[in-house]
Backbone bond lengths (Angstrom), bond angles and torsions (degrees), N, CA, C in turn:
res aa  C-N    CA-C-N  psi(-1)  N-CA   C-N-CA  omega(-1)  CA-C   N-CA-C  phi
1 X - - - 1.443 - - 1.532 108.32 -
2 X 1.454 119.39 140.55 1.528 116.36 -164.00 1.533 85.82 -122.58
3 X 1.557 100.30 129.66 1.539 103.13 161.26 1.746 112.23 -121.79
4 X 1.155 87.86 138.01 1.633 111.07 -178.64 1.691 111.53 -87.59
5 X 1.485 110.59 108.89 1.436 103.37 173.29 1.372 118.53 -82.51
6 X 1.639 122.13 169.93 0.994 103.04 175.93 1.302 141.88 -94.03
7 X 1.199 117.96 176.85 1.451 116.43 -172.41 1.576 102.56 -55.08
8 X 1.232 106.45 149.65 1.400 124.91 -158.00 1.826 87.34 -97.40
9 X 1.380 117.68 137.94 1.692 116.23 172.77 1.581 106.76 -115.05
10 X 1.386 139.62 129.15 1.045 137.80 166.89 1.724 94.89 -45.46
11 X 1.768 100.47 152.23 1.360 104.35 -172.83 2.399 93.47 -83.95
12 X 0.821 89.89 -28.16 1.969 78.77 -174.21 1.733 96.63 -73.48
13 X 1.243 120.28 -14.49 1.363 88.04 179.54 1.862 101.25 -103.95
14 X 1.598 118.02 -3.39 1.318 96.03 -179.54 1.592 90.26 -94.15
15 X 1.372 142.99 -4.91 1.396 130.01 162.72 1.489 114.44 -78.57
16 X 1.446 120.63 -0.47 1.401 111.09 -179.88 1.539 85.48 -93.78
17 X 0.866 126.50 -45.85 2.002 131.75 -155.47 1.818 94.36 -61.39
18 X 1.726 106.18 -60.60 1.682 106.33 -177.58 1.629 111.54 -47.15
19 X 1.793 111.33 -40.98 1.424 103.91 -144.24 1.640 82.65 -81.16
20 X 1.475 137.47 -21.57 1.481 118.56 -175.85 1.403 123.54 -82.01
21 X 1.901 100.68 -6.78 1.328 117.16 162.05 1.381 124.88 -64.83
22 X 1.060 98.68 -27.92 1.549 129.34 -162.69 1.976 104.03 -51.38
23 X 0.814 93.90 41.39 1.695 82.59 -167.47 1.569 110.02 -168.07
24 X 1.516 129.04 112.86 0.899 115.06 -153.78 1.697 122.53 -87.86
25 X 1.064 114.41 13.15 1.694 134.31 159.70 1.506 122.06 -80.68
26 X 1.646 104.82 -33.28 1.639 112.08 157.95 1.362 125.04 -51.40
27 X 1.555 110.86 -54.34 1.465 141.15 -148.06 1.424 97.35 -92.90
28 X 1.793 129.09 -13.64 1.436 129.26 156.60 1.445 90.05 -96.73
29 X 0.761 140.71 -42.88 2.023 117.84 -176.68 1.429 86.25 -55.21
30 X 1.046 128.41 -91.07 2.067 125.85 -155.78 0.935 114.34 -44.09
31 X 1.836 129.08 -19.84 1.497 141.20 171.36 1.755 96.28 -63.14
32 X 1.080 125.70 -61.95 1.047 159.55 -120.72 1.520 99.21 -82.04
33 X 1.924 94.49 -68.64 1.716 113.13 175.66 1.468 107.93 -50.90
34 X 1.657 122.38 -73.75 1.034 135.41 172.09 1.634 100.02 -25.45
35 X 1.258 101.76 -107.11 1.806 76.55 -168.23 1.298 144.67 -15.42
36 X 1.022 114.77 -35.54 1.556 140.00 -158.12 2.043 89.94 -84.56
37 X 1.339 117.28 -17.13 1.314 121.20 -171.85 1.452 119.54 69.09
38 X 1.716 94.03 -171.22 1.825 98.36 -167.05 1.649 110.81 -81.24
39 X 1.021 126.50 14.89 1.692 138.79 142.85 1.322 122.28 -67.61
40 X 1.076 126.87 -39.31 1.757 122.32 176.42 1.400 104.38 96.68
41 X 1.108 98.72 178.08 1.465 120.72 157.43 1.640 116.90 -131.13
42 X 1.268 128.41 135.32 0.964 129.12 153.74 1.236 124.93 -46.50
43 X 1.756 104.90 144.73 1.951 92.17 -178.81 1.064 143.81 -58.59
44 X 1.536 114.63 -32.73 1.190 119.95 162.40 1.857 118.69 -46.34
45 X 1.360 104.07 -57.41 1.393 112.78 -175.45 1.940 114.32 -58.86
46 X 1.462 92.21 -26.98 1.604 109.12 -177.29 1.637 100.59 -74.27
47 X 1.491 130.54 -53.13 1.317 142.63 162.32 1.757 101.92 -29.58
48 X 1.707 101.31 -65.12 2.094 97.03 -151.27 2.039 85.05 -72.25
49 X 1.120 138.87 -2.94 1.165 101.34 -174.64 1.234 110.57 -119.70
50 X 1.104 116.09 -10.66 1.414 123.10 159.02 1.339 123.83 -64.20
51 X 1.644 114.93 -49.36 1.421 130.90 -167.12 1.128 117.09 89.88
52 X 1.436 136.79 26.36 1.293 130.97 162.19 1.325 103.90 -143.95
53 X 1.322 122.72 152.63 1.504 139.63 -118.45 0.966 117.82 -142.41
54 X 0.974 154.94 147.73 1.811 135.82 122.41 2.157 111.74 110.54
55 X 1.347 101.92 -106.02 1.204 93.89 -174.86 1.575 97.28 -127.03
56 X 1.368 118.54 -6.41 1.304 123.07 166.13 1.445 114.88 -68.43
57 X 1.643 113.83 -21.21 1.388 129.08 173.64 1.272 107.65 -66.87
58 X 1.364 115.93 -55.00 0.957 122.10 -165.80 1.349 124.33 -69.87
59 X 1.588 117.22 -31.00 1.455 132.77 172.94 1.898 100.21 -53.09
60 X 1.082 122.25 -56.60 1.210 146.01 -163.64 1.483 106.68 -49.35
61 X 1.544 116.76 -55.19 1.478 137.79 -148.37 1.771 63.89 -88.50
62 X 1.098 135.90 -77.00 1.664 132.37 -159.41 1.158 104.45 -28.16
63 X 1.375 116.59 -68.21 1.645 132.64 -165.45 1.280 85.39 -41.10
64 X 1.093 126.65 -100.41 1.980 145.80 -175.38 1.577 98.48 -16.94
65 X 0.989 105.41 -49.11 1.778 107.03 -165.46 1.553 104.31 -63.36
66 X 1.920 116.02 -45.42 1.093 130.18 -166.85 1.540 98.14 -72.47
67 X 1.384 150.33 -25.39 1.138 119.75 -172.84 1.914 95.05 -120.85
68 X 1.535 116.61 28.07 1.649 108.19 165.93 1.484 109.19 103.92
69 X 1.768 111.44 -10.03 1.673 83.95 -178.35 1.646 127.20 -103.60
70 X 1.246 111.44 21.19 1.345 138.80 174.54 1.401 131.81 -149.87
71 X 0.911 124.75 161.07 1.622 132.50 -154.23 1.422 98.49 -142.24
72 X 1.640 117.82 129.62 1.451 127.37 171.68 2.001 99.59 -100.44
73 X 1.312 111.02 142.56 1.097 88.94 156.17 1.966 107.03 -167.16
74 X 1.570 119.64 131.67 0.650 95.23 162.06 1.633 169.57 -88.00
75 X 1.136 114.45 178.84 1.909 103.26 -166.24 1.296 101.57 -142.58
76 X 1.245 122.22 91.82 1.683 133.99 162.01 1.797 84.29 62.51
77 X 1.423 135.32 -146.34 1.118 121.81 -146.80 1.917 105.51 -98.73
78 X 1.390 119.55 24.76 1.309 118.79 178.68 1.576 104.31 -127.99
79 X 1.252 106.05 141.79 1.707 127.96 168.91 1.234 116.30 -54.86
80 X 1.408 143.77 95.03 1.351 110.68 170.15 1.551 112.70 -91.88
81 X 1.381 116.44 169.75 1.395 125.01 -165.90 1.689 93.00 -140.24
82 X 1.673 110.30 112.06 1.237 97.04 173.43 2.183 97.84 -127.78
83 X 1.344 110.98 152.08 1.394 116.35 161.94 2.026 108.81 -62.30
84 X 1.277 131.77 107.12 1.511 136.06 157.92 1.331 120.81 -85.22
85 X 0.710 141.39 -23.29 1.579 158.38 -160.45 1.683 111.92 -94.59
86 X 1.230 116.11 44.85 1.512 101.72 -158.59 1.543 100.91 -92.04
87 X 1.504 128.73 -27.49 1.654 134.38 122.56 0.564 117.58 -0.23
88 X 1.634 126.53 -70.67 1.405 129.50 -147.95 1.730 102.45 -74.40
89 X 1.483 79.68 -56.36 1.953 95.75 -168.43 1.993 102.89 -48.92
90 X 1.555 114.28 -44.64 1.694 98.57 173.73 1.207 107.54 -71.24
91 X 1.102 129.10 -35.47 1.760 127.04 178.11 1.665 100.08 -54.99
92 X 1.051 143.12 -25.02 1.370 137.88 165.42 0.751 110.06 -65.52
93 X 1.525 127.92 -71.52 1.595 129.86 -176.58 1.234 117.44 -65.81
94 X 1.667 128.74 2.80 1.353 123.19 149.65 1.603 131.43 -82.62
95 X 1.651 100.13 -8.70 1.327 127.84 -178.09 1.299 95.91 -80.93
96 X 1.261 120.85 -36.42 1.442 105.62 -169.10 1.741 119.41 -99.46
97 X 1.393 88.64 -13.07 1.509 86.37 174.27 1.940 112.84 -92.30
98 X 1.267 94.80 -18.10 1.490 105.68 -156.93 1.957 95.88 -90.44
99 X 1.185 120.55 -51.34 1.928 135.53 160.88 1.376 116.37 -65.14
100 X 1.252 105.36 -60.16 1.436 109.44 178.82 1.723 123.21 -59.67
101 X 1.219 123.18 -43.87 1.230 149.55 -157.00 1.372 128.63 -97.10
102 X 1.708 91.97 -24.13 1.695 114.01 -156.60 1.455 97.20 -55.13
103 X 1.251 138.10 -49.21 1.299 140.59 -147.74 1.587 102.04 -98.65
104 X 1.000 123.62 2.45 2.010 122.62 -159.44 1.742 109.15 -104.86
105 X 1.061 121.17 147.79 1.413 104.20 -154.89 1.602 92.61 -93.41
106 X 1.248 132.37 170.59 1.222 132.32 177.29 1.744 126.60 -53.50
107 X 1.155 127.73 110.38 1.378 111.28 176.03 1.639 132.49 -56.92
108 X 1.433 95.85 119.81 1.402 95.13 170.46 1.182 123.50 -92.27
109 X 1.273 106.02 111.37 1.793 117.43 -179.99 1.713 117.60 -82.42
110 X 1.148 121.26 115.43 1.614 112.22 167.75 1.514 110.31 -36.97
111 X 1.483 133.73 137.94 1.311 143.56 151.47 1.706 105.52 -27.51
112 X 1.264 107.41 -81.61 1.591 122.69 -161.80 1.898 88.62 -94.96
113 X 1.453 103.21 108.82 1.495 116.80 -179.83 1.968 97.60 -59.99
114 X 0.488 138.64 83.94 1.255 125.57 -174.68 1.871 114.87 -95.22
């Protein structure tokens, strides 16, 4: 059986990707895109379902855009905003389980969380 590790991430670019995560109005926009699939949403539509708006939206979609995990693009007179990075984003969470984790012994979780 051949196992494939994962792609290895320079640590400045998986600390640029976390630190623009870093914020929990980002991390519902990329919730947000992603679901919504590789079509996007327009901004407006990206704004009403997220709940944030305006130019605070817009700061947000930048951040994400600026380090790869979203895409602006336009379409006749509307913005679309789609998540591209869907690679990238498991290549993170393999960074963190695979660097972060490597050494930690397995968690044992109770059955019944009680």
């Amino acid at each position: 059986m051949t196992t494939h590790a994962p792609p290895r991430v320079p640590l400045e670019i998986a600390a640029s990707a976390f630190a623009a995560l870093g914020s929990e109005q980002r991390l519902t926009v990329l919730r947000t895109l992603v679901r919504a699939g590789p079509d996007g949403l327009s901004i407006g539509e990206l704004g009403a379902r997220c709940g944030v708006t305006g130019s605070t939206l817009t700061h947000h979609v930048k951040t994400l855009a600026h380090v790869g995990l979203v895409q602006q693009t336009r379409k006749g007179r509307s913005i679309i905003c789609a998540a591209v990075a869907y690679d990238h984003i498991r290549t993170l969470a393999d960074f963190l389980l695979s660097e972060c984790c490597a050494d930690c012994a397995p968690l044992n979780l109770p059955d019944d969380h009680d």
